[in-house]
C-alpha positions in Angstrom: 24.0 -91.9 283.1 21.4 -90.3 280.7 21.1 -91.5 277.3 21.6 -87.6 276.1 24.8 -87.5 277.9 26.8 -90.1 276.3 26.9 -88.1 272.9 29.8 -86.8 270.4 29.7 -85.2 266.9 32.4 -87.6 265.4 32.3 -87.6 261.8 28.5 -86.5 261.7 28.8 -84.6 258.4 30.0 -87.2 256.4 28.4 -88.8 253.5 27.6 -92.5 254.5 29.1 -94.7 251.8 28.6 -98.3 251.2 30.4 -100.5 248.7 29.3 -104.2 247.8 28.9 -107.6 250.0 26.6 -109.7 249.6 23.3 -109.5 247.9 20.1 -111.1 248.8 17.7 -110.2 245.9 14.6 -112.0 247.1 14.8 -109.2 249.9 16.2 -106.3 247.5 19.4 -105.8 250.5 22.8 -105.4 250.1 24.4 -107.5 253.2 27.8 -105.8 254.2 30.0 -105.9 257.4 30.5 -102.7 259.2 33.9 -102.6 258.1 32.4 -102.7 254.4 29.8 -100.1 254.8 32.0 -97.8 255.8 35.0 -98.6 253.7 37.1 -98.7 257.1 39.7 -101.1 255.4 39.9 -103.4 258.5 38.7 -106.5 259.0 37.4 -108.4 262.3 41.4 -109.5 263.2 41.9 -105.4 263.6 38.5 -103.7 265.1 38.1 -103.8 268.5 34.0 -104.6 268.2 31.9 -107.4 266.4 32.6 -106.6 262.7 28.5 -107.3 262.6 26.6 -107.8 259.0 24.3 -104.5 259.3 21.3 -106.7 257.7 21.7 -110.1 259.6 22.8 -111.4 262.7 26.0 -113.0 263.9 25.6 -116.1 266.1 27.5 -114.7 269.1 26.0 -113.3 272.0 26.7 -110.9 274.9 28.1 -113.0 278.2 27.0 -110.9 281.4 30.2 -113.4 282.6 33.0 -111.7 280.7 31.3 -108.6 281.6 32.6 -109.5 285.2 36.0 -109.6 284.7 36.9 -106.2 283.1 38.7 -103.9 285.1 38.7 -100.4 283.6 36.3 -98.2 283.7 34.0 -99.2 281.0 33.9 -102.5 282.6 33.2 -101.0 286.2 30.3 -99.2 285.1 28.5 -102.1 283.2 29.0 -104.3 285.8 27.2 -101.6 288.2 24.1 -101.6 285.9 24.0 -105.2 285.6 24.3 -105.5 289.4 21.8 -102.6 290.5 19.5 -103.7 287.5 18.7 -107.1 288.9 18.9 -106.2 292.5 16.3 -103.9 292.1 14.3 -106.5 290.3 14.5 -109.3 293.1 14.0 -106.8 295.5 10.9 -106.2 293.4 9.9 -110.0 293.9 10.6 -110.9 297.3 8.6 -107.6 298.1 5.7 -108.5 296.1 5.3 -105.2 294.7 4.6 -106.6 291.0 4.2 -103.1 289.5 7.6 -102.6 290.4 8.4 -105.8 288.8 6.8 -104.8 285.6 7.9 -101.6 285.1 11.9 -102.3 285.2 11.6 -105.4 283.1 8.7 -104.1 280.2 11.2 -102.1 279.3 13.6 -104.4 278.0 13.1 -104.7 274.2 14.4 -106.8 271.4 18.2 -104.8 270.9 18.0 -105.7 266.8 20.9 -103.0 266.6 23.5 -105.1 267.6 22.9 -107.5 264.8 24.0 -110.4 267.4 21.9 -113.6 268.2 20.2 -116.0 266.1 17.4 -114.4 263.9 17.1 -115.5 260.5 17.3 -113.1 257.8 17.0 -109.3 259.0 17.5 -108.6 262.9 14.2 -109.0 264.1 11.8 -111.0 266.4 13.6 -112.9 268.1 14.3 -111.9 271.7 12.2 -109.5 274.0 9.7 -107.4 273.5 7.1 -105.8 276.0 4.8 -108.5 276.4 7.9 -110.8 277.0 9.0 -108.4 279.4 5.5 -108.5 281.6 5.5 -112.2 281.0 9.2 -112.4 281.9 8.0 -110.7 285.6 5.1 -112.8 286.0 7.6 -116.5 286.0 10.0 -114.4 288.3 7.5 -113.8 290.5 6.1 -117.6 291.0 9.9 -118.4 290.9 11.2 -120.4 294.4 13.9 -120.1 292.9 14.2 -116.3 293.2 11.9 -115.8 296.4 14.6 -118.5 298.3 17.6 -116.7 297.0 18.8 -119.4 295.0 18.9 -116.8 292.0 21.2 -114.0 292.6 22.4 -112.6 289.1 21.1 -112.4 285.9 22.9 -115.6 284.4 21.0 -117.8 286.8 17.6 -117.2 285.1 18.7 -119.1 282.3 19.0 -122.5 285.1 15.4 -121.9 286.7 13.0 -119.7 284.7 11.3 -121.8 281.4 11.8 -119.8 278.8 15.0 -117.7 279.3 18.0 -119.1 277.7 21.2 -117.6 276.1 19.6 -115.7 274.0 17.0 -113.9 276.6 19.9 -113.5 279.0 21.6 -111.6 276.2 19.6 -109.4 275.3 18.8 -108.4 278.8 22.0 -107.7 279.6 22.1 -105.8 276.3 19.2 -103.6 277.3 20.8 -103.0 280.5 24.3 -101.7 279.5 22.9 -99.8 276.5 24.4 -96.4 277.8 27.9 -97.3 278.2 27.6 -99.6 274.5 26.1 -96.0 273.1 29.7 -94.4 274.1 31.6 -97.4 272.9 30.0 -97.0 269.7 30.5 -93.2 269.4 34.4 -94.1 270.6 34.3 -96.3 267.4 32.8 -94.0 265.4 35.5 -91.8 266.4 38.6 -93.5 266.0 37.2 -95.1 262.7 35.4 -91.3 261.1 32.1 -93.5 260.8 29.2 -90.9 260.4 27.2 -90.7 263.3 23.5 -89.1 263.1 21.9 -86.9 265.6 18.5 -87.0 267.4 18.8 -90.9 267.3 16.5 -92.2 270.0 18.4 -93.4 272.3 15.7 -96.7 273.6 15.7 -97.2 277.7 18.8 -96.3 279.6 19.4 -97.4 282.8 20.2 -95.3 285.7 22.1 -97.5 287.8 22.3 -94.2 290.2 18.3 -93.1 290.1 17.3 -97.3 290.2 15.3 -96.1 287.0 15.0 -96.3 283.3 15.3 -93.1 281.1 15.4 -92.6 277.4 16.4 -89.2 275.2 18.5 -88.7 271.9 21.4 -89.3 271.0 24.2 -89.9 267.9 24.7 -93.5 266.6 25.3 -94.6 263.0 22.5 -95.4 260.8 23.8 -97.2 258.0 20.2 -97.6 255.6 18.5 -95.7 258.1 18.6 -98.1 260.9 20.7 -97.6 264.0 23.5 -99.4 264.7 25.1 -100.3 268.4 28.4 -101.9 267.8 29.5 -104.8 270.6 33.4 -105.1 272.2 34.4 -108.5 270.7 35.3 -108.9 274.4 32.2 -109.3 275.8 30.7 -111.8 273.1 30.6 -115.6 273.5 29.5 -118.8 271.1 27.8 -119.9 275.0 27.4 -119.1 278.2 30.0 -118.9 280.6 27.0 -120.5 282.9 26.4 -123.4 281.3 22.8 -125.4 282.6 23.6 -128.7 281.0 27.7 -128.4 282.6 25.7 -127.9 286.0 23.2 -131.0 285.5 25.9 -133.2 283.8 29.1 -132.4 286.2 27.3 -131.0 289.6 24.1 -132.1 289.8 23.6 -135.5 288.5 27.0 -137.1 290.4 25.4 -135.6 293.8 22.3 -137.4 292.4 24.2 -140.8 291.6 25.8 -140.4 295.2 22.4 -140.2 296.9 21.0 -143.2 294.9 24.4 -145.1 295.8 23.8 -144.6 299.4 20.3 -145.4 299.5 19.7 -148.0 296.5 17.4 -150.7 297.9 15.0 -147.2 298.5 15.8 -146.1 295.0 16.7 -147.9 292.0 16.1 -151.7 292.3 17.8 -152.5 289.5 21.4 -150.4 290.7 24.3 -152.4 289.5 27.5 -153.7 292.1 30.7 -154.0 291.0 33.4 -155.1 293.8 30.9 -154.3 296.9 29.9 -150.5 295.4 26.8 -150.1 293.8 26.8 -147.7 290.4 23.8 -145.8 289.9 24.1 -144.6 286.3 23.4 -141.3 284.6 20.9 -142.9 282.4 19.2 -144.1 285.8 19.6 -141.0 287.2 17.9 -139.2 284.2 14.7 -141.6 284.0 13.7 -140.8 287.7 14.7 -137.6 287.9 14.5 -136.0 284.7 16.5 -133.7 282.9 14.4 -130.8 281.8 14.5 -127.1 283.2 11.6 -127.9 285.8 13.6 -131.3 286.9 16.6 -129.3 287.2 15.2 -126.2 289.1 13.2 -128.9 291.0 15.5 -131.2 292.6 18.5 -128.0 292.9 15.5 -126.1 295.3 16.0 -129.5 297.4 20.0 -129.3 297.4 20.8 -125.6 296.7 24.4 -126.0 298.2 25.3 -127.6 294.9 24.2 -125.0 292.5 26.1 -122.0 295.1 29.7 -124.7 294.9 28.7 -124.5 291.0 28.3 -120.7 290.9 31.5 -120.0 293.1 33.8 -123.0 291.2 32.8 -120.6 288.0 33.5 -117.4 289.5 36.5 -118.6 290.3 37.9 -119.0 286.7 37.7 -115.9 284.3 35.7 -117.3 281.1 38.3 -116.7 277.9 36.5 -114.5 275.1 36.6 -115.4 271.9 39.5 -116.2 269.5 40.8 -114.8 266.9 40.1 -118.2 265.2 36.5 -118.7 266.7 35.3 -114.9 265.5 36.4 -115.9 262.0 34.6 -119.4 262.2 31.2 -118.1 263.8 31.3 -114.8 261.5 33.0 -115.9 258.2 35.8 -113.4 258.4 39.2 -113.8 257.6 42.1 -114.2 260.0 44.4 -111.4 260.6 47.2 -111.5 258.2 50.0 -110.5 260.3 52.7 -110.2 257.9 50.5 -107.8 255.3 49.8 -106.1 258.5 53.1 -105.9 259.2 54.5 -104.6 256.0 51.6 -102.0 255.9 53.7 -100.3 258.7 57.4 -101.3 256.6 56.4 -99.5 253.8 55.3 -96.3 255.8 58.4 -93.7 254.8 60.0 -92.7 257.8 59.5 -89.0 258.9 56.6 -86.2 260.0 54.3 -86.2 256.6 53.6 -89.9 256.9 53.0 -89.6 260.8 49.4 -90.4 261.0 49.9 -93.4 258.3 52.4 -95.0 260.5 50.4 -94.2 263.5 47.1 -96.0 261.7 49.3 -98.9 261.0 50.3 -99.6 264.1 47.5 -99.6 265.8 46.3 -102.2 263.7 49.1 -105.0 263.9 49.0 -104.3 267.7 45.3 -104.6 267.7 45.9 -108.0 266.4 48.9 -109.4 267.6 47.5 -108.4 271.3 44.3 -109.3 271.4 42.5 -110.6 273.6 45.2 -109.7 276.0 44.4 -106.0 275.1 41.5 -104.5 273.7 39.3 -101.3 273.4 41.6 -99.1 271.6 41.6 -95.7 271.7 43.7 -93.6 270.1 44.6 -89.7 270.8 43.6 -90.3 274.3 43.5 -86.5 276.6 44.5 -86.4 279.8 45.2 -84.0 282.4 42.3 -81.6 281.3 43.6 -82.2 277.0 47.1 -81.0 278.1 48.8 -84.5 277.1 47.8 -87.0 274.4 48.4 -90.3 274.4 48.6 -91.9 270.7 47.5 -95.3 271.6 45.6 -96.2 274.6 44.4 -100.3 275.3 42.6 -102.2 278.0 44.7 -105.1 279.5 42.1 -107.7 279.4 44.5 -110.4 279.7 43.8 -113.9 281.3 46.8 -115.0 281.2 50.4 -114.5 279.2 52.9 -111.6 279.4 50.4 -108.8 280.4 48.5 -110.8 283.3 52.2 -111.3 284.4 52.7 -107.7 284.7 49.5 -107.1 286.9 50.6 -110.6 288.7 53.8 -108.9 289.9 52.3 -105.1 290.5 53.1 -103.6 288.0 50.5 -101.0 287.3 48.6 -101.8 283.9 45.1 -101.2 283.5 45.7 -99.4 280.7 48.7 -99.9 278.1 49.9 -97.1 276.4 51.6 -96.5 272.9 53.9 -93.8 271.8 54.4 -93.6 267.7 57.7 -91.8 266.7 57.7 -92.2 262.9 61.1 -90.3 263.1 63.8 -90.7 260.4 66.5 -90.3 263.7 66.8 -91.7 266.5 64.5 -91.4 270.0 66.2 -90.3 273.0 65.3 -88.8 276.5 62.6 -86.1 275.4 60.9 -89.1 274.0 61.4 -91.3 276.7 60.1 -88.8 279.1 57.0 -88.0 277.1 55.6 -91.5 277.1 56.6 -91.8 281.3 55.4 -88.8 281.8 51.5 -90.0 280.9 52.1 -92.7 283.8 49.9 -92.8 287.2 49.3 -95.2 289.3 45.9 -95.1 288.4 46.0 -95.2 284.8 48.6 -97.1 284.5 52.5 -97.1 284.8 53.8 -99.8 281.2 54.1 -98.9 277.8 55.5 -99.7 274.5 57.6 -97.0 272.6 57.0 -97.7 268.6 59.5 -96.1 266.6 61.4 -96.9 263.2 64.8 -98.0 263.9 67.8 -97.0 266.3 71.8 -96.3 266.0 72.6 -97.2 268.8 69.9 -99.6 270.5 71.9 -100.6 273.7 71.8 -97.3 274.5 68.1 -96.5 274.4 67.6 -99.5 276.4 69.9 -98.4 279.4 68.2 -95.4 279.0 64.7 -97.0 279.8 66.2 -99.2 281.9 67.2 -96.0 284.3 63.6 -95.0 284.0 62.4 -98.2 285.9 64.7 -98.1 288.5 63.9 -94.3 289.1 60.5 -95.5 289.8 59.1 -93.6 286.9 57.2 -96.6 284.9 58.1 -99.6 282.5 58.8 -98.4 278.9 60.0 -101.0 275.8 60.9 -99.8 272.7 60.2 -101.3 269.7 61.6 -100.8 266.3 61.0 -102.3 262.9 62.8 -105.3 263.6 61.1 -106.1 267.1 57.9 -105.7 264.9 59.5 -107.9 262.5 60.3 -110.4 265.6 57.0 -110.0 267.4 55.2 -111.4 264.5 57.7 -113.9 263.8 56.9 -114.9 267.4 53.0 -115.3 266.8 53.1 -117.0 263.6 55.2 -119.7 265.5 52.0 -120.1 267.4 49.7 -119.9 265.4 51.0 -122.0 262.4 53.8 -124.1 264.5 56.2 -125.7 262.0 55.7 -129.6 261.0 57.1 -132.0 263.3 60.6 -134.3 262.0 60.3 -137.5 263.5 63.7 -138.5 262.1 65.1 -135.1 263.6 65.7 -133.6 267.4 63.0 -132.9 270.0 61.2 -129.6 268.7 60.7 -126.7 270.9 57.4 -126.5 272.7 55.2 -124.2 271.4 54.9 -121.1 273.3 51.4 -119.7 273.4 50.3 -116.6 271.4 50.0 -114.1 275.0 53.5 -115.3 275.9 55.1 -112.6 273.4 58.5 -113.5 274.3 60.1 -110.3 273.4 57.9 -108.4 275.5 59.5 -110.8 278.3 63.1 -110.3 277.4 62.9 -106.7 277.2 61.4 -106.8 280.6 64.0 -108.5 282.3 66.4 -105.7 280.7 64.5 -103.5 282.5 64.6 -105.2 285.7 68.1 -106.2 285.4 
C-alpha cells in the first residue's frame, strides 16, 4: 500500500484550536492530550487510540504480540507487513547479501509521532535512527541466532541481539505498520472532525506486496506543526508479551537446574541433597552461567528446543491489552465515568433533531463499557458501494467474556454493529430489518439495536427472536433502562460492594466482559 493511497480530506479546513494543559515554561510548551488540543470532549475511557500528550511521551509501547491476534481487516494487513518485513530481512542474512540487509532496515527511523516510549521531555532521540538501522543489520548479520533459525519474528530480537529491547522492537514494528496507522489516524480524524493537513510526508511505507519501502504525501494532523500518528489502545502494552527475563527465569534456568541436578559431581561441588535429590539453585545457576543477554543467547543456541516450547506455550495464549485501569495509571487519565456517560445519553430529548447527539452519546458509553472486548469504532460505516450505512461499527477484540462466547459458538462477529433510533415511538419490523439487513457472513451477522424506550418490549423481542430462527442474524435491543442496567452491571465489577461478614455469602463477582444482559437477551433469542 502506498503512503499516497491511504489519504482523506476529513475536517482539513478547519481551524486547529488548542485550549490549556499543562505548561512547561522552562521549554515555552503548552503540554495537552489529543483529546485537549482538539477540544474532542472525550477522554482516554471513550477514544479508541492512545489519548497521547502531543509534547511528551506516554510509557506504553506498541506489542507486535497483540498485533497477532486481531482478526479484522486492519489487523490482517499489519500482521502481513510485520511478517513479509522480517522475512525479507532474514532472508537477507542467511543469504549474505548485506546491502539487502541495509537497505530494508536504514530505513527504520525514530516514529517521535506517536508520542509512545520513554523519551524525556519532547518526543525525540530515543529509538532508531539510520545509523542504528545499519548498525541494527550489522548484529543481525553476526547473529547464530538468526543464521540457525532460532530467530523467527521480530519479538525474538529483543532475546538475542545486545541492544534491541522493548523499545527498539517498538519502534520497528512502528515503522513497519506505518501505512495502515496513517488510515487509522485519518479514520480518527474523521469520526472525531480533527483537522488533518495535506502534503504531510508520509516517512517509509512498507510494501508488504512489492518487498520494498516507499514514501509520498499524505494528510495527518499537525497540532504545533508537528505530525501526529495516533496508536489503537489495542495494540499498546506496559511490556512485552515476549518477556526475556519470563524465558530465563521460568524456561531456561529450571532446564539449567535439571542438567546440574543430573550431573552435579561434574558441575557444582557444592549442590545441596535433601532426601536423596540434589537441588541446584537459581543463584548457582546464575553464577556459572550467567544471566546477561549473551549468557542467555549463549547457552539457548546450545538447547534451542526450549526457547521454540517458550515461543509456542506464548503463542498459545492471546496477551490481554491494556485496562481501562492500567491506561489511566501509566497515562494519568481519568477512568471512564460510566454513569455521567450514561446520563449524557438520558438527557438526549427523544426524537429526529437531537439524532446525531444521541448517536455521539452512544457511541461513547459503548466505547467504554465494551472495551477491550470491542474496539476501533467507526461510525457511518458504507457498505454495499455507500447504498447502506451502518451507524456504529466495532472490532470484537475480545479474549474472553460475552463476545468471545459468540465467536466460540459460531456466531459470526468480526464486526459488531449498532443501530441508533432516537425515536420518540416505538421500533418495529422496518427497523428490525434495516439493522439485519447489513449482516453477511463475512462482516458479521450480531448486533445491538439502541433505541429510547418500548410499549410493548415483549413484543419486539419475539420479533428479534423470529429473526434468529429465520437465519437472518442475532439482533438485541436495548433501551434506556438496559443502558441503565448495563452500567449497573459494570459498576458491580468494577467497584464490587463491601463485604458483611455478619451477613450471607455475597455473590461472586462477575467480570466486566460477562455483560450479563447481553447473555440473557441471547438466550431469548435462542429460546
Amino acid at each position: 500500500m502506498r503512503a499516497a493511497d491511504a489519504c482523506c480530506t476529513a475536517g482539513a479546513g478547519q481551524e486547529k484550536i488548542r485550549r490549556g494543559g499543562k505548561s512547561n515554561e522552562s521549554r515555552g510548551e503548552v503540554m495537552a492530550r489529543v483529546s485537549e488540543y482538539y477540544r474532542l470532549g472525550r477522554t482516554q475511557g471513550t477514544l479508541d487510540f492512545v489519548d497521547v500528550d502531543t509534547v511528551n511521551d506516554i510509557r506504553v509501547y506498541v506489542d507486535p504480540g497483540l498485533i497477532r491476534y486481531l482478526e479484522d481487516d486492519w489487523g490482517k494487513q499489519c500482521l502481513k507487513m510485520l511478517e513479509t518485513f522480517f522475512d525479507s530481512v532474514l532472508d537477507s542474512v542467511r543469504s549474505n547479501d548485506k546491502r539487502r540487509t541495509v537497505y530494508l532496515l536504514s530505513q527504520l527511523r525514530e516514529p517521535n509521532e506517536t508520542h509512545l516510549g520513554i523519551s524525556r521531555g519532547p518526543s525525540a532521540g530515543r529509538g532508531f535512527g539510520s545509523k542504528m538501522g545499519a548498525a541494527f543489520a550489522q548484529k543481525l548479520a553476526e547473529s547464530e541466532a538468526a543464521k540457525t533459525g532460532l530467530i523467527q519474528d521480530l519479538e525474538d530480537t529483543a532475546f538475542f541481539i545486545d541492544g534491541v529491547d522493548m523499545d527498539i522492537v517498538s519502534d520497528i514494528t512502528t515503522n513497519i505498520i506505518r501505512g495502515p496507522l496513517i488510515t487509522y489516524t485519518q479514520q480518527m480524524a474523521e469520526l472525531f472532525d480533527i483537522p488533518l493537513e495535506e502534503g504531510v510526508v508520509s516517512g517509509p511505507v512498507w510494501n508488504p506486496n512489492t518487498l520494498e519501502w516507499e514514501n509520498g504525501f499524505t494528510e495527518l494532523p499537525t497540532p504545533d506543526g508537528n505530525k501526529l500518528l495516533l496508536v489503537p489502545k489495542m495494540i499498546v502494552r506496559r511490556s512485552m508479551h515476549m518477556s526475556r527475563s519470563e524465558y530465563y527465569r521460568n524456561h531456561l534456568v529450571p532446564v539449567l537446574q535439571e542438567e546440574e541436578a543430573k550431573f552435579a559431581l561434574r558441575g557444582l561441588a557444592d549442590t545441596v541433597r535433601s532426601r536423596g535429590k540434589v537441588i541446584v539453585t537459581k543463584k548457582q545457576i546464575k553464577q556459572k552461567y550467567g544471566s546477561t543477554k549473551p549468557d542467555v543467547t549463549r547457552e539457548t543456541l546450545k538447547r534451542p528446543s526450549v526457547y521454540e516450547h517458550y515461543r509456542a506455550v506464548k503463542r498459545e495464549v492471546a496477551p490481554q491489552p491494556l485496562s481501562h485501569r492500567e491506561l489511566s495509571d501509566t497515562a494519568d487519565t481519568p477512568m471512564p465515568d460510566y454513569e455521567q456517560l450514561l446520563q449524557a445519553v438520558l438527557d438526549v430529548p427523544p426524537g429526529k433533531p437531537d439524532a446525531t447527539r444521541y448517536h455521539d452519546a452512544v457511541e461513547a458509553l459503548l466505547t467504554a463499557i465494551f472495551y477491550p472486548s470491542l474496539s476501533m469504532s467507526d461510525k457511518e460505516t458504507e457498505i454495499h458501494d455507500g447504498r447502506k450505512r451502518i451507524d456504529i461499527t466495532y472490532t470484537n477484540t475480545a479474549r474472553d467474556g460475552f463476545f468471545r462466547y459468540l465467536t466460540r459458538h459460531r456466531i459470526q462477529s468480526r464486526y459488531v454493529f449498532v443501530e441508533c433510533k432516537n425515536y420518540g415511538k416505538d421500533v418495529t419490523n422496518p427497523e428490525l430489518d434495516q439493522l439485519s439487513s447489513r449482516f453477511s457472513t463475512l462482516r458479521g451477522e450480531f448486533g445491538i439495536l439502541s433505541c429510547r424506550s418500548f410499549e410493548d418490549k415483549d413484543l419486539f423481542l419475539r420479533r428479534c427472536r423470529d429473526t434468529a430462527r429465520d437465519g437472518r442474524g442475532y439482533v438485541i435491543a436495548l433501551d434506556d433502562e438496559d443502558l441503565k442496567r448495563l452500567v449497573a452491571d459494570v459498576l458491580a465489577a468494577v467497584k464490587p460492594a463491601p463485604v458483611d461478614l455478619d451477613g450471607a455469602e455475597p455473590k461472586p463477582i462477575r467480570p466486566v466482559s460477562d455483560y450479563p444482559l447481553l447473555h440473557d437477551r441471547l438466550k431469548l433469542l435462542h429460546g
